[in-house]
C-alpha positions as CSV (number, residue, x, y, z in Angstrom):
1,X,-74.6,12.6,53.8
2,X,-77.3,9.7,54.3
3,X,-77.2,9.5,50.4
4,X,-73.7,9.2,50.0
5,X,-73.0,6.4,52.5
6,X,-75.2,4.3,50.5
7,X,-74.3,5.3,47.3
8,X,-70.8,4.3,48.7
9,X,-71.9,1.0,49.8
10,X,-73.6,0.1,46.7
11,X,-70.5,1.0,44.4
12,X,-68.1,-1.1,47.1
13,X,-70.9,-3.5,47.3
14,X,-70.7,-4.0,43.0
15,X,-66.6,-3.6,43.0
16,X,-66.9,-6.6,45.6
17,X,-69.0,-8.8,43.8
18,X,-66.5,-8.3,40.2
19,X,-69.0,-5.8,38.4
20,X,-66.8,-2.5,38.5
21,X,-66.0,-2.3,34.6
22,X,-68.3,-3.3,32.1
23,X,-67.6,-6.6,30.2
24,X,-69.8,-8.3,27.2
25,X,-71.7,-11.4,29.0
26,X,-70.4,-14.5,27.8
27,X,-72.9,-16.8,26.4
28,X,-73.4,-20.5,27.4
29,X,-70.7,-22.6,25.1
30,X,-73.8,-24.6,23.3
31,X,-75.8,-21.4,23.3
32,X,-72.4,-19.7,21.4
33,X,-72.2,-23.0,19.0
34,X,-75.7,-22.5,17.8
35,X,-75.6,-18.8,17.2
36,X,-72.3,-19.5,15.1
37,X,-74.5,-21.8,12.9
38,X,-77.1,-19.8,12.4
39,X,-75.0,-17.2,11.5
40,X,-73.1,-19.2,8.6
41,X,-76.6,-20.4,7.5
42,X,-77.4,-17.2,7.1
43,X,-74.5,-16.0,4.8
44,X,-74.1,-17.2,1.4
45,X,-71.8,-19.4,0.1
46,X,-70.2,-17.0,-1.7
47,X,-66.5,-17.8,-3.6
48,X,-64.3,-14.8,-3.4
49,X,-62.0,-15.0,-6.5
50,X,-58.8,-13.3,-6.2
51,X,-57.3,-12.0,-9.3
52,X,-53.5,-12.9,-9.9
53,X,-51.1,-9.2,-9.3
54,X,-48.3,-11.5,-11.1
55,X,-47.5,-9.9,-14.8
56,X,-48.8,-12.7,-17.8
57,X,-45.6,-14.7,-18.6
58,X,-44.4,-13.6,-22.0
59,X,-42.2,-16.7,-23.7
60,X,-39.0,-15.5,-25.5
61,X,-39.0,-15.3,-29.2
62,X,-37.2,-18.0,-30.9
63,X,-34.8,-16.8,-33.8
64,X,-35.7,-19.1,-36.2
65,X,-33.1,-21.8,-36.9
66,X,-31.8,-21.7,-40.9
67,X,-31.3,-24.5,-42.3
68,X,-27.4,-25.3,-42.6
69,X,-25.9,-24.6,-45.6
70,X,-25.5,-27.4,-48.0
71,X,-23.1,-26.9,-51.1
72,X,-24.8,-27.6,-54.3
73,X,-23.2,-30.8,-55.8
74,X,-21.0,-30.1,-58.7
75,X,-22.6,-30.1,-61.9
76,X,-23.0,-33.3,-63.9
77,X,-20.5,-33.2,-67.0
78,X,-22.2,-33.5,-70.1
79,X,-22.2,-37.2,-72.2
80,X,-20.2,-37.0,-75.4
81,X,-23.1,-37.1,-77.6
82,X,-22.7,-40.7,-79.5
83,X,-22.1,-40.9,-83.1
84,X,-25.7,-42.3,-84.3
85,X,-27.5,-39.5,-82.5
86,X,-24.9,-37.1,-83.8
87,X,-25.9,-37.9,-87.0
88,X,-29.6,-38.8,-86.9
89,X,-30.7,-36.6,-89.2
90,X,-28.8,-37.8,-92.1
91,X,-29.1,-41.3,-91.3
92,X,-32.9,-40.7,-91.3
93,X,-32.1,-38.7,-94.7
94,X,-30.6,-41.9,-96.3
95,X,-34.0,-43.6,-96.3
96,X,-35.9,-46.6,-94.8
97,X,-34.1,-49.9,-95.4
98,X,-37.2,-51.9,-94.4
99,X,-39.2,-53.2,-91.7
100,X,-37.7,-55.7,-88.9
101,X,-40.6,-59.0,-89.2
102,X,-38.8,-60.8,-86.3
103,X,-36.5,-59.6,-83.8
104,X,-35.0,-62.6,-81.6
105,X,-32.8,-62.5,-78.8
106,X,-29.7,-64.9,-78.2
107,X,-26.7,-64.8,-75.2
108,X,-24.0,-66.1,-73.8
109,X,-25.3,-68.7,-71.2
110,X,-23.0,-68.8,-67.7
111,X,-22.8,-72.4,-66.9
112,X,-21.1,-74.6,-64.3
113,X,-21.0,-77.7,-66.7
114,X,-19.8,-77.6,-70.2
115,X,-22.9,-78.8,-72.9
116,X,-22.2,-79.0,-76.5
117,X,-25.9,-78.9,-77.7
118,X,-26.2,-75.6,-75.4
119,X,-23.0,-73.5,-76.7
120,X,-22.1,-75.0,-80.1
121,X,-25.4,-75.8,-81.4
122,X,-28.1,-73.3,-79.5
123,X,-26.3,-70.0,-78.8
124,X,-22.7,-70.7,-80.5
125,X,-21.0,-69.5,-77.6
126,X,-20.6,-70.0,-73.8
127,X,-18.8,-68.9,-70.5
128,X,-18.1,-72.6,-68.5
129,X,-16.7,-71.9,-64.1
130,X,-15.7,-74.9,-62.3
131,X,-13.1,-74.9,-59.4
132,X,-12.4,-71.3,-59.7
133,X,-11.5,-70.9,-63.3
134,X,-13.8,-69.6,-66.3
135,X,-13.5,-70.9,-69.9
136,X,-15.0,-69.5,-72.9
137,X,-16.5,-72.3,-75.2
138,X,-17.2,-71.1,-78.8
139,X,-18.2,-72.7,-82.2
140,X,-15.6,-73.0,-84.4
141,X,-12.8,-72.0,-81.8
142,X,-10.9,-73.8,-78.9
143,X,-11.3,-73.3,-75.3
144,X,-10.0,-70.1,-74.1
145,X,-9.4,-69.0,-70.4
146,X,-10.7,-65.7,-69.5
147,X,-7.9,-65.1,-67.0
148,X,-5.7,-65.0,-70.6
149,X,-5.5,-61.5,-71.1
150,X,-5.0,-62.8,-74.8
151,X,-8.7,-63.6,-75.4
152,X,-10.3,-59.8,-75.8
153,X,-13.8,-61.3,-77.0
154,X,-14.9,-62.1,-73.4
155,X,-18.6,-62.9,-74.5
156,X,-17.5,-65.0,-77.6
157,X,-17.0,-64.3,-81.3
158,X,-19.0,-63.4,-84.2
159,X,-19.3,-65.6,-87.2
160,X,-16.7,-64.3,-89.2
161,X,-13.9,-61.2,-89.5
162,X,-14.0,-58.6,-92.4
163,X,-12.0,-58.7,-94.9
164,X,-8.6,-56.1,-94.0
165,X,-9.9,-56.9,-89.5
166,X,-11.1,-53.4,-89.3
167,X,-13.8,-54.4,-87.4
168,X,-13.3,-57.0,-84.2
169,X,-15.4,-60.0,-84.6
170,X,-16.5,-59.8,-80.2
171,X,-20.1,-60.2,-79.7
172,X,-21.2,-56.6,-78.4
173,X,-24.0,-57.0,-75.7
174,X,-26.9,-54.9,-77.0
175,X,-24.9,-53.9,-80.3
176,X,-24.3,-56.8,-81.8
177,X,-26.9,-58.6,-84.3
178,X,-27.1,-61.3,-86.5
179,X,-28.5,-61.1,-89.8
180,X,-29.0,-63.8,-93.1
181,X,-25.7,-62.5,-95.1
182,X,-27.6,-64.0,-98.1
183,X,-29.9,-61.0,-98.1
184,X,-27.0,-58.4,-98.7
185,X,-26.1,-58.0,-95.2
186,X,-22.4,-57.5,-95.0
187,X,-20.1,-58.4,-91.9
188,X,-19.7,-54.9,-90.2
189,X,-22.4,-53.4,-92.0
190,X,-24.4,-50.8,-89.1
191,X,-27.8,-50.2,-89.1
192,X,-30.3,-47.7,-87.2
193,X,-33.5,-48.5,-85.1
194,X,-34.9,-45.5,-84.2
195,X,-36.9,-47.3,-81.3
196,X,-33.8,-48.6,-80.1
197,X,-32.0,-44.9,-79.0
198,X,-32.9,-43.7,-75.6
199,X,-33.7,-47.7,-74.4
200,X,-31.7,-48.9,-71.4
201,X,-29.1,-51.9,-72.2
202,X,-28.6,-55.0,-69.6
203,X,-25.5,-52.7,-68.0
204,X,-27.3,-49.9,-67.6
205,X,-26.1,-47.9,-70.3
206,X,-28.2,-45.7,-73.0
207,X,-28.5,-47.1,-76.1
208,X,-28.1,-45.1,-79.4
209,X,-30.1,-46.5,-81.7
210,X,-26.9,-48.6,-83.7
211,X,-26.5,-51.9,-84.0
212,X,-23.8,-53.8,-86.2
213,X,-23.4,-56.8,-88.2
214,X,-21.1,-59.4,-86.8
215,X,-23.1,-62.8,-86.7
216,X,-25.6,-65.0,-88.5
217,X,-27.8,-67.9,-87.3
218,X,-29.4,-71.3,-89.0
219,X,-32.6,-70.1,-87.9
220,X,-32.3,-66.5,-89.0
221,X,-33.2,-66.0,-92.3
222,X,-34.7,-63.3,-94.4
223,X,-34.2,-59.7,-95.3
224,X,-35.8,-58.5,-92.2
225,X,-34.8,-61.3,-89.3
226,X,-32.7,-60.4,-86.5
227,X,-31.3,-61.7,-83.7
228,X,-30.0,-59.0,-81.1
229,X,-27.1,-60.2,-78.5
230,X,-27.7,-59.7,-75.1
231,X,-24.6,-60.7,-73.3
232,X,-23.8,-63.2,-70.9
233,X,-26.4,-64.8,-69.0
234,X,-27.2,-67.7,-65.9
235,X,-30.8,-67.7,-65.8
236,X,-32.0,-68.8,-69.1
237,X,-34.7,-71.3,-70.1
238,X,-35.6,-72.6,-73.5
239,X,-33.4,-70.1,-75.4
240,X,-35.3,-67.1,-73.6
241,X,-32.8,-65.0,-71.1
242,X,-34.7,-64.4,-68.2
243,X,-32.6,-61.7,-66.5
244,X,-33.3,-59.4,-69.2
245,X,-36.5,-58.1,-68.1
246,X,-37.7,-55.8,-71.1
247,X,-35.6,-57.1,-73.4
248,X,-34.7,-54.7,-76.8
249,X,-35.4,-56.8,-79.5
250,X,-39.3,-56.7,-78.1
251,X,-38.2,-52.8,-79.4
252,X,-37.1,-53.8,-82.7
253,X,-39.5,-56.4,-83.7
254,X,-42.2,-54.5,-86.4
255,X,-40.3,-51.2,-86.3
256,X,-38.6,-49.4,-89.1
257,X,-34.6,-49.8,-89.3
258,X,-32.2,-47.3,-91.8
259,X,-29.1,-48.1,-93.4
260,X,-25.9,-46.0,-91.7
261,X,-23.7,-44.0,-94.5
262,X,-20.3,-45.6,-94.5
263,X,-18.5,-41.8,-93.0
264,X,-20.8,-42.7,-89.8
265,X,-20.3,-46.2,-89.5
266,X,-16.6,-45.5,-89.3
267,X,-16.9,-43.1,-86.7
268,X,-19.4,-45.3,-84.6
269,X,-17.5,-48.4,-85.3
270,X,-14.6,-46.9,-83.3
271,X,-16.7,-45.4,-80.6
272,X,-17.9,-48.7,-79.7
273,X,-14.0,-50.5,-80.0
274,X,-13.3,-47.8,-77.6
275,X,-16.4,-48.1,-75.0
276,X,-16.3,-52.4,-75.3
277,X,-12.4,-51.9,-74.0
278,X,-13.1,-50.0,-71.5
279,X,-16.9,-51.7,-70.0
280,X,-15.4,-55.4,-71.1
281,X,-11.4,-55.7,-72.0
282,X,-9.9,-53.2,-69.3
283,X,-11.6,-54.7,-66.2
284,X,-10.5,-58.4,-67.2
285,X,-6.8,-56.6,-67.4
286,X,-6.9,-55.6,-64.0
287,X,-8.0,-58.3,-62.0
């Protein structure tokens, strides 16, 4: 009885005093700090990698992009294959002529004052602006105005005409030569340089290898001097066009030259009447 009494007391004695239930003891806030730092001291620094749970991103494939559809230019028509190459072969056949010693070139100079030592005496021919109007000054022949449809030879004339005019007297740029008429050259007479054919003329064009007779110079003498016409031209000095870079008769000079039968000089003759009208007459006509 004794022994429950105080077992009693000391139970309401406890209960009084807050120790009824059992409770962790709270440590002393700078004891608690410490402990925490030993604690992470203790532990290593260790870097926990987490691994992605997102799938890998898987770019879309690209169709690749054709290139658009170009139409294919229309075939380039085929050149009319000119007389002298036509016939090569039995030009080449008819035997050498000779060989050229000295090929010069001559022109038509484009000048803004008129000079009779440059047109009469030098070149024989010459195109003279001023205010607006061009005149064509030639040896032997008066003034002409190029806006006259009348004058055709809008470079300037040969020396002379054959016989029956068969053949126009207009200097030809690039087909036209002079020659020493004393030597058996003949006024429409065509001959063959084989190193002329495939060389580019002043406008561009292809040359065939043809060249004909239509002039003759003081200075051009001899069975194998020639001087090749190179057209119209303003920058010039001492006889020597300057806007000819290239020029053929550097071709001609030293190479071997044929004689064209007379059935193929026909044929060429008119091939050139018909390409001078329409690179020289026809444009003049329309303006």
């Amino acid at each position: 009885m004794v022994a429950w009494m105080l077992v009693g007391s000391m139970v309401f004695s406890f209960s009084s005093l807050g120790f009824a239930q059992e409770a962790e003891p709270k440590a002393h806030p700078q004891v608690e700090a410490q402990l925490e730092t030993q604690a992470e001291a203790v532990q290593p620094n260790v870097e926990v990698k987490v691994e992605a749970t997102t799938e890998p991103k898987v770019e879309p494939k690209l169709e690749p992009k054709l290139a658009p559809k170009v139409e294919a230019p229309p075939a380039a028509q085929p050149v009319p294959q000119a007389v002298c190459e036509k016939f090569r072969k039995d030009i080449l056949n008819t035997g050498r002529a000779g060989y050229a010693s000295r090929v010069t070139h001559y022109f038509t100079p484009s000048i803004n004052k008129y000079s009779r030592y440059l047109c009469s005496v030098m070149e024989g021919s010459c195109v003279v602006t001023e205010n607006g109007r061009s005149t064509l000054h030639n040896y032997g022949i008066k003034p002409q105005s190029l806006q006259s449809v009348k004058n055709n030879c809008v470079h300037g004339y040969g020396n002379r005409t054959s016989p029956k005019g068969q053949i126009s007297p207009c200097l030809d740029p690039c087909y036209t030569v002079a020659a020493d008429f004393s030597e058996g050259f003949k006024f429409g007479q065509v001959l063959y340089f084989p190193k002329l054919a495939g060389r580019r003329c002043g406008d561009g064009s292809i040359h065939n290898g043809c060249v004909i007779v239509k002039d003759v110079g003081s200075a051009i003498q001899g069975a194998n001097r020639f001087d090749l016409f190179l057209g119209r031209c303003k920058d010039f000095k001492n006889g020597v066009c300057n806007e000819r870079k290239g020029r053929l008769n550097v071709q001609m000079d030293g190479s071997p030259y044929y004689n064209v039968p007379s059935k193929v000089a026909k044929e060429f003759i008119k091939e050139r009447n018909q390409e001078f009208h329409r690179l020289y007459i026809k444009p003049q006509i329309q303006k």
